[in-house]
DOPADO-707955 format. One line per 10 residues: number of its first residue (from 0); their letters; for each residue z, y, x of C-alpha. Coordinates in Angstrom, 1 decimal. Example, Ala and Ser with C-alpha at 12.3 -4.5 7.8 and 13.67 -1.06 7.14 Angstrom:
2
0 = AS = 7.8,-4.5,12.3  7.1,-1.1,13.7
% end
This chain:
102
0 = XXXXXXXXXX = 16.4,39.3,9.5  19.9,40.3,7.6  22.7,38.3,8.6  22.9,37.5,5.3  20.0,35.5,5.5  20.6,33.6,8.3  23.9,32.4,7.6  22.7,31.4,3.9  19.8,29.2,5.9  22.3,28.2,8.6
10 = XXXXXXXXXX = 24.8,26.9,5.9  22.2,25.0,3.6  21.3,23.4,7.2  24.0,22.5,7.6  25.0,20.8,4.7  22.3,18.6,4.9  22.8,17.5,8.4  26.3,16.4,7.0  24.9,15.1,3.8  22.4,13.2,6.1
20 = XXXXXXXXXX = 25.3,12.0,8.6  27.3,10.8,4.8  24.4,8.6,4.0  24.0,7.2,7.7  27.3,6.3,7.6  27.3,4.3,4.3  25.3,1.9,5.7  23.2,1.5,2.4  21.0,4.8,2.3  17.7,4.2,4.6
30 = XXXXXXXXXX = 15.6,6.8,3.6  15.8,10.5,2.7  13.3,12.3,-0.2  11.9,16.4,-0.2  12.1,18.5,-3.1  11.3,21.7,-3.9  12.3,23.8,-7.1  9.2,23.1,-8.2  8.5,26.6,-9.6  6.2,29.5,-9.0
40 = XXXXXXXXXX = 8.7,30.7,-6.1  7.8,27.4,-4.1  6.0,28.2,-0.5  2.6,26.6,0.6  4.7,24.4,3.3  7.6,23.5,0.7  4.7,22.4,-1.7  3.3,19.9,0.5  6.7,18.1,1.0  7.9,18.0,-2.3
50 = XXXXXXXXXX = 8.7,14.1,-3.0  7.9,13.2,0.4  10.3,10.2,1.7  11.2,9.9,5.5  13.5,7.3,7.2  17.0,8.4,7.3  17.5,8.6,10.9  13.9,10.3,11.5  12.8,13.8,11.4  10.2,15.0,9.8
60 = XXXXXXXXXX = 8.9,17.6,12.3  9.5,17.7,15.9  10.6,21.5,17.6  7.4,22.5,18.6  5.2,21.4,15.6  3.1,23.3,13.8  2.5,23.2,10.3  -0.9,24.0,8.7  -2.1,24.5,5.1  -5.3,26.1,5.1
70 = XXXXXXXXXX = -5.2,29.9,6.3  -1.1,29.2,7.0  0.4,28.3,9.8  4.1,27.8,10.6  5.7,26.7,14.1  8.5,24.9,14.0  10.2,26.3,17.3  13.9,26.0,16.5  15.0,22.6,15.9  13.8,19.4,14.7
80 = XXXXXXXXXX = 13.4,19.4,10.5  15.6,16.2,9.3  16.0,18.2,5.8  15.4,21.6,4.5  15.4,24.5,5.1  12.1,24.2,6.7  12.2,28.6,6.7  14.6,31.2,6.1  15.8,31.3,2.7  14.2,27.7,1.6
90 = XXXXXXXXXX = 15.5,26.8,-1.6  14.3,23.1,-1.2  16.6,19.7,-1.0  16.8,16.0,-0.7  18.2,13.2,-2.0  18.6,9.8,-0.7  16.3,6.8,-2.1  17.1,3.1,-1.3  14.7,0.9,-0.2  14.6,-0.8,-3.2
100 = XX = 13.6,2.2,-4.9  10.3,2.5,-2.6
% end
């Protein structure tokens, strides 16, 4: 793993963490949507998130997880997921929905 990689992973996490912290602290935003790119570049895992909708303040994987999709498996062994990336150079993204949008 290049440290190019991981610093473009770290930094995307870490924009959404503060994107996430941004709509906590609005005090309107209650829930948090997946997307991928929606292309042919898109991974097994990504796929299966794209447009799913968690509560704000809730991951959606806990460290330890696993993650299956038929013949793939992925462990989640480094943090909890609140927001992409979900792997090393994950191109995926959120937005915020309100609840009023549900």
């Amino acid at each position: 793993v290049g440290p190019e990689r991981v610093s473009s992973t770290e930094t995307v996490k870490a924009f959404n963490e503060g994107t996430i912290q941004a709509w906590e602290d609005s005090g309107v935003v209650e829930y948090k949507r997946w997307h991928t790119q929606e292309d042919g570049r898109v991974c097994v895992f990504c796929e299966q998130m794209n447009g799913i909708s968690s509560k704000l303040d809730a991951p959606w994987f806990r460290k330890g997880e696993t993650l299956n999709f038929g013949e793939y498996s992925l462990v989640l062994d480094y943090d909890d997921i609140n927001g992409p990336p979900i792997h090393p150079e994950c191109r995926c993204f959120i937005d915020f929905v309100l609840e009023a949008d549900l």
